[in-house]
Every structure is written in structure tokens, then in C-alpha cells.
MIDRENKE-968811 format. One line per field, with one value per residue: residue number from 1; y, z, x of N, C-alpha, C, O in turn; residue in one letter. Coordinates in nm, 2 decimals, always signed. Atoms other than C-alpha are relative to their C-alpha. Layout:
% MIDRENKE-968811
seq <- [NUM, ...]
n_yy <- [Y, ...]
n_zz <- [Z, ...]
n_xx <- [X, ...]
ca_yy <- [Y, ...]
ca_zz <- [Z, ...]
ca_xx <- [X, ...]
c_yy <- [Y, ...]
c_zz <- [Z, ...]
c_xx <- [X, ...]
o_yy <- [Y, ...]
o_zz <- [Z, ...]
o_xx <- [X, ...]
type <- [A, ...]
% end
This chain:
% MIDRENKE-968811
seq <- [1, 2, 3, 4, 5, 6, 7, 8, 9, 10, 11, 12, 13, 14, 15, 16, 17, 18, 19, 20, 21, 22, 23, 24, 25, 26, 27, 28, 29, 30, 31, 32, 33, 34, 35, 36, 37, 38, 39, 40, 41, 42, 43, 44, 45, 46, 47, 48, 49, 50, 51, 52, 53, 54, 55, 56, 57, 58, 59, 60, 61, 62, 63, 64, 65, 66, 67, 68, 69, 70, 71, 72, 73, 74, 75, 76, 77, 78, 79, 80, 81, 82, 83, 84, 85, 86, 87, 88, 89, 90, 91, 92, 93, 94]
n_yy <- [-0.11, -0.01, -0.10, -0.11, +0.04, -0.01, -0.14, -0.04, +0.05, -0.12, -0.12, +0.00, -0.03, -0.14, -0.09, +0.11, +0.11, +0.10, +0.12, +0.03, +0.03, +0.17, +0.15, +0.02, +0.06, +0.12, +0.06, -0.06, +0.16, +0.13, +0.03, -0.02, +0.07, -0.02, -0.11, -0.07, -0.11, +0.11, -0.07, -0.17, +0.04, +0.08, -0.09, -0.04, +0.11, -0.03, -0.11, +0.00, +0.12, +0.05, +0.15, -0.01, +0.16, +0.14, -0.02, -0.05, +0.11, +0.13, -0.01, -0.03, +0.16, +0.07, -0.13, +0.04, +0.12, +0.00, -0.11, +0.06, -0.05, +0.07, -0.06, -0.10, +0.00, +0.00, -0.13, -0.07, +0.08, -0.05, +0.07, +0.01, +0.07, +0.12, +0.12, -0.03, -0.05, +0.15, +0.02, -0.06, +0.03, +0.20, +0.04, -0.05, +0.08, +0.07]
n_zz <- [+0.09, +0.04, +0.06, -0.13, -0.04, +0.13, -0.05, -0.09, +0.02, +0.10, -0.08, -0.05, +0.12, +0.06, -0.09, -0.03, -0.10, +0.01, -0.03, -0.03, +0.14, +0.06, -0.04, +0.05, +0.14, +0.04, -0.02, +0.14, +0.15, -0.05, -0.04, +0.05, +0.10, +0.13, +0.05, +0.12, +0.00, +0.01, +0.14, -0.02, -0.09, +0.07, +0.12, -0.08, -0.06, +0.08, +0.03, -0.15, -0.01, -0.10, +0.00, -0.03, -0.11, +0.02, -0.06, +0.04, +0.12, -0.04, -0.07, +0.09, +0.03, -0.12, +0.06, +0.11, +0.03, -0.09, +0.09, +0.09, +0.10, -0.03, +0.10, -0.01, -0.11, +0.07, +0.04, -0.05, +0.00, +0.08, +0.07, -0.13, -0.16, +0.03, -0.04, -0.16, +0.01, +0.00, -0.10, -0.10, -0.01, -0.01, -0.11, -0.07, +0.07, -0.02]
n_xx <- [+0.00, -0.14, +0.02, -0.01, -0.14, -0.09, -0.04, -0.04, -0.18, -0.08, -0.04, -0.17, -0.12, -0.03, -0.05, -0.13, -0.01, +0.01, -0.02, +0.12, +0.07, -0.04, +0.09, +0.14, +0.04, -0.01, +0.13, +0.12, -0.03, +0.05, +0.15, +0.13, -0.06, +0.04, +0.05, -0.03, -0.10, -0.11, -0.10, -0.06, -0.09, -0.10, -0.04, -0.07, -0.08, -0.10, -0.07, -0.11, -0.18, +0.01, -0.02, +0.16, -0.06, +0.05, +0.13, +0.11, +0.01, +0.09, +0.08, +0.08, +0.04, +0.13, +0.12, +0.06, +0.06, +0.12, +0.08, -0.01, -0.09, -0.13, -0.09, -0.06, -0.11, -0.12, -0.09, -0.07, -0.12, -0.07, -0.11, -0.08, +0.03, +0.10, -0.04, +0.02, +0.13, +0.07, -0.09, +0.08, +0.21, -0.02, +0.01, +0.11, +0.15, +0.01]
ca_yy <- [-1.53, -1.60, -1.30, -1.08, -1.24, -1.18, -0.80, -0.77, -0.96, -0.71, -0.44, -0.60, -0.61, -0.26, -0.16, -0.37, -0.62, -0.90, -1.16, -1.12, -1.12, -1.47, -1.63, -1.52, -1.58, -1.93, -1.95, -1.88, -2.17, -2.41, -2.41, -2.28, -2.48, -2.43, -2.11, -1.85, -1.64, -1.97, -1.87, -1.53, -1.63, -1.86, -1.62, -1.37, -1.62, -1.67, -1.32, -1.30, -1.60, -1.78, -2.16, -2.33, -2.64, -2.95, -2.94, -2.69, -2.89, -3.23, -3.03, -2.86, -3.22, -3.34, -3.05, -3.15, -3.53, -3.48, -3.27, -3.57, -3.41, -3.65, -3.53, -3.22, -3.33, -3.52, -3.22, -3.05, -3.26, -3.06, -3.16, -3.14, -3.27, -3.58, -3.84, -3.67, -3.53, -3.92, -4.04, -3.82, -3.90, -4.26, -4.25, -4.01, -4.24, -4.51]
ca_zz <- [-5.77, -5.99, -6.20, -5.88, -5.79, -6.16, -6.08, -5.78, -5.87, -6.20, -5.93, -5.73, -6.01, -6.13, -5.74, -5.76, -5.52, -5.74, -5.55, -5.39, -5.78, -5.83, -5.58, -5.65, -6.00, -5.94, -5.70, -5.97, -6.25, -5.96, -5.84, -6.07, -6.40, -6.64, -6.58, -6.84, -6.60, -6.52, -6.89, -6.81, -6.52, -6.69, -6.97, -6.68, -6.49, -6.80, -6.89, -6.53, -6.61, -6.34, -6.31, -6.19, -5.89, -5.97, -5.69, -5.81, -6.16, -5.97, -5.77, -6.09, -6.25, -5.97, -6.03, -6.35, -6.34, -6.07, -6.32, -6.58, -6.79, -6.80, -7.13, -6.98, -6.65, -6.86, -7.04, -6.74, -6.72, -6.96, -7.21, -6.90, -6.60, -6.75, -6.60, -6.23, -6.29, -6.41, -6.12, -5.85, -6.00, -5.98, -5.61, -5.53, -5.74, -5.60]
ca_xx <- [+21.40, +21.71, +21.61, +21.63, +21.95, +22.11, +22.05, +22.17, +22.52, +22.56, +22.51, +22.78, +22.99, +22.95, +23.05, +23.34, +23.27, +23.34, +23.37, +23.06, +22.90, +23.06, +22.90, +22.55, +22.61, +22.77, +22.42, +22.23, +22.42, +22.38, +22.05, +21.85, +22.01, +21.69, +21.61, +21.70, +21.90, +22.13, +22.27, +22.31, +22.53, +22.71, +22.80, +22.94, +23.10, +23.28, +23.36, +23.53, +23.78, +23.58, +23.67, +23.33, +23.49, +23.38, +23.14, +22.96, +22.93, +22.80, +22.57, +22.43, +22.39, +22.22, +21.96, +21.92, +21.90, +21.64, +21.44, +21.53, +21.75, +22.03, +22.19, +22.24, +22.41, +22.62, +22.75, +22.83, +23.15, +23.31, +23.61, +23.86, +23.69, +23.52, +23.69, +23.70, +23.33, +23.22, +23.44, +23.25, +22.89, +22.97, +23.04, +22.76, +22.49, +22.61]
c_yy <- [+0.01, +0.18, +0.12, +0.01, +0.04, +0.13, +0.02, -0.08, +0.10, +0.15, +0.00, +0.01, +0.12, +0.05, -0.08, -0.06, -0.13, -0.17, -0.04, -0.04, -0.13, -0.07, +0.06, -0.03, -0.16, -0.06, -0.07, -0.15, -0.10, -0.06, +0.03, -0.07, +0.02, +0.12, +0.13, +0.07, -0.11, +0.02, +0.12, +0.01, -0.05, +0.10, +0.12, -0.06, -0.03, +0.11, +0.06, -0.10, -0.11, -0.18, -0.08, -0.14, -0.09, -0.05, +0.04, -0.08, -0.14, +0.10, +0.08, -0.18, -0.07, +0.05, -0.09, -0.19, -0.04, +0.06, -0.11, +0.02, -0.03, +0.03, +0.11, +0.02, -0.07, +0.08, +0.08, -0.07, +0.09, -0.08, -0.03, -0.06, -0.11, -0.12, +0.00, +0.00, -0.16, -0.10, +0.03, -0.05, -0.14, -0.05, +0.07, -0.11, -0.11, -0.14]
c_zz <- [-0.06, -0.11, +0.10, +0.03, -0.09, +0.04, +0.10, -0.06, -0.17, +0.09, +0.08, -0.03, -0.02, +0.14, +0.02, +0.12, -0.09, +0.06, +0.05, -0.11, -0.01, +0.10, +0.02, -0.13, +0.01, +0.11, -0.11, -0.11, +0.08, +0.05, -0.08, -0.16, -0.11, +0.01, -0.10, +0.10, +0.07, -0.13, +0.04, +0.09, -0.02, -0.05, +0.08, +0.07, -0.10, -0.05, +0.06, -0.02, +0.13, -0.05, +0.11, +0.06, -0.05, +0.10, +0.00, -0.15, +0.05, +0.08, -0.11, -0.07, +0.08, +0.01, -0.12, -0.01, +0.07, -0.10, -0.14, -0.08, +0.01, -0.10, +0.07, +0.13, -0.08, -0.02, +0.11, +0.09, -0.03, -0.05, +0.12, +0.14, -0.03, +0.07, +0.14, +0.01, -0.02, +0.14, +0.20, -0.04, +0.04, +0.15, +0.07, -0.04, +0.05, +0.05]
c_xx <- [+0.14, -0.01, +0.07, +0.16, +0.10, +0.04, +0.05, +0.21, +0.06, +0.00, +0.10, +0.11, +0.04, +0.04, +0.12, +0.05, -0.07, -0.03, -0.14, -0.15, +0.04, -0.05, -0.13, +0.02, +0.02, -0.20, -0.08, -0.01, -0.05, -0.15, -0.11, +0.06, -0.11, -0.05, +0.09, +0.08, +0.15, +0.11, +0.06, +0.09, +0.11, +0.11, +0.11, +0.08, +0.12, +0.07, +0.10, +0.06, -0.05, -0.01, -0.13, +0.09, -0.10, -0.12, -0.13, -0.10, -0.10, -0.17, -0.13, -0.05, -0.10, -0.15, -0.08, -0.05, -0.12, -0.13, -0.02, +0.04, +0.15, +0.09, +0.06, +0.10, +0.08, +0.11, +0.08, +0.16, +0.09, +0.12, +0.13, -0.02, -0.03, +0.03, -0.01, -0.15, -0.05, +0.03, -0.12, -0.12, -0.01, -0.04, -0.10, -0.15, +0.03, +0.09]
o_yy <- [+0.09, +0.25, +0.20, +0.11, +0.06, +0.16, +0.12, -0.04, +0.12, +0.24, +0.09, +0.05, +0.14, +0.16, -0.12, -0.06, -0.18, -0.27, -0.14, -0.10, -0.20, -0.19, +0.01, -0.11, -0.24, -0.16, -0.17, -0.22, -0.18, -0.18, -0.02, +0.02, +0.03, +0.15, +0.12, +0.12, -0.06, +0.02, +0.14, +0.11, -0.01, +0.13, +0.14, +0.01, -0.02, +0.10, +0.14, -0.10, -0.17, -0.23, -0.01, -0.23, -0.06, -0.11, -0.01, -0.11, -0.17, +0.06, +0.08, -0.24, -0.13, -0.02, -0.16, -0.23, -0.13, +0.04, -0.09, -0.06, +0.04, +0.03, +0.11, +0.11, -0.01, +0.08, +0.12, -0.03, +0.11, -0.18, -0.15, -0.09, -0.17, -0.20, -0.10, -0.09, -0.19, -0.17, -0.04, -0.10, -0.20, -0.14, +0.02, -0.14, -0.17, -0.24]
o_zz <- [-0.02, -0.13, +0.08, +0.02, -0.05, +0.08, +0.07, -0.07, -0.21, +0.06, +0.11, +0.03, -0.03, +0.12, +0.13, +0.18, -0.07, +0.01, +0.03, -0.09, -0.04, +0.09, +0.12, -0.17, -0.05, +0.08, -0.15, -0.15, +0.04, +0.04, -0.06, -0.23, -0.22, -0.08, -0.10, +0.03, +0.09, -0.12, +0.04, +0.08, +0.03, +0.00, +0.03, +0.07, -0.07, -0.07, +0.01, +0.08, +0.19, -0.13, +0.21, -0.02, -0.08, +0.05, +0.04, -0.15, +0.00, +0.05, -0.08, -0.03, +0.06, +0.04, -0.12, -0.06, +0.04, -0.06, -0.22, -0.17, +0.04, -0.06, +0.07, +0.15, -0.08, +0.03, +0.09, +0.20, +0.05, +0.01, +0.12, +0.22, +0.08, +0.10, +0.20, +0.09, +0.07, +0.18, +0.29, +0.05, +0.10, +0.18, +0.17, +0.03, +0.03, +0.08]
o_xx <- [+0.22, +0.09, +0.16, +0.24, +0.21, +0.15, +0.11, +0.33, +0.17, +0.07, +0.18, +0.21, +0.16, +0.09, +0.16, +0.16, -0.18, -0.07, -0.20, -0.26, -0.05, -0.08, -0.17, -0.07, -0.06, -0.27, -0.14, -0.09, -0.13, -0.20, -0.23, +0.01, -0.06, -0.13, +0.21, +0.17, +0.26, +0.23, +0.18, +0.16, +0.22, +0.22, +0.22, +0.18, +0.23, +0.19, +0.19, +0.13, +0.04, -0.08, -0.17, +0.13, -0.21, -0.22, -0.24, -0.22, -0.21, -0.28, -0.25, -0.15, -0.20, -0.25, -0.18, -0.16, -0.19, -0.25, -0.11, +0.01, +0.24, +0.20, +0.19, +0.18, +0.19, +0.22, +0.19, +0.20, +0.18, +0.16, +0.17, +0.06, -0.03, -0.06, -0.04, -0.19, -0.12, -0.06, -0.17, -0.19, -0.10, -0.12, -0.14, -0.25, -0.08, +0.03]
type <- [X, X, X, X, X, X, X, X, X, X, X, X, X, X, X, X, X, X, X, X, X, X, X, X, X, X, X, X, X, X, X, X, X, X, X, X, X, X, X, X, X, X, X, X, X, X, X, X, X, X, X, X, X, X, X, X, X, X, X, X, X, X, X, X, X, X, X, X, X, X, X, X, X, X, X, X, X, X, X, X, X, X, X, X, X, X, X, X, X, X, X, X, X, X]
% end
């Protein structure tokens, strides 16, 4: 229920227990990667200045290439990590 989960982490937010909103929202980007409230996560995750570990990144990727959507684990490299993030997939795949 990432829907469920979205709400509950803008309620934790509005009681200002951040921290506990960032890790349901980073739940949320990592595990659930095509669902629509993965965006909505994101998007707060960003509005909070939150830096998203490299871990979390492979472990979305991995989501996705399992699902077959290899462009888009690609992307989650980003302009900055690309070389660590290609680095890590390398030795996880193989």
C-alpha cells in the first residue's frame, strides 16, 4: 500500500517527525519504483534536501531491471554517482 504509506509520511511530516517521513518516503521510491506514489516521494524527498545513498539507488534499479525496465535503472545513477552506481551494479550483476 504505497498510497497508504505516502499518507502516513505527509502526516509525519506535518507532526514534525521528519525523520521518520524520510524513511517511509525513501521506502516508498525504493520498493515500489513504478508506482505513481514513488514520484510523489521522490518529489518530497527532494523538497527536504534529502540525499538518496547509493544503496538505496542500486536497490531501486534492481526493482526495476527485474520488472525489465533497464533504461530506467540506468538513470538512477544520476549525473554524480555514475561511475560508483555503474561500479556497484557491475559487482552485484556479476
Amino acid at each position: 500500500a504505497p498510497a497508504l504509506r505516502l499518507s502516513l509520511a505527509a502526516a509525519l511530516l506535518a507532526a514534525e517527525r521528519g525523520a521518520e517521513a524520510v524513511r517511509h518516503y525513501l521506502q516508498i521510491w525504493t520498493e515500489h519504483p513504478e508506482h505513481s506514489a514513488a514520484e510523489e516521494a521522490a518529489a518530497a524527498l527532494r523538497r527536504l534536501e534529502v540525499s538518496i545513498p547509493i544503496e538505496r539507488r542500486l536497490q531501486r534499479a534492481e526493482r526495476l531491471l527485474a520488472r525489465g525496465k533497464a533504461a530506467a535503472a540506468s538513470r538512477e545513477s544520476g549525473d554524480s554517482t555514475g561511475a560508483h552506481f555503474s561500479y556497484a551494479m557491475a559487482k552485484r550483476t556479476g
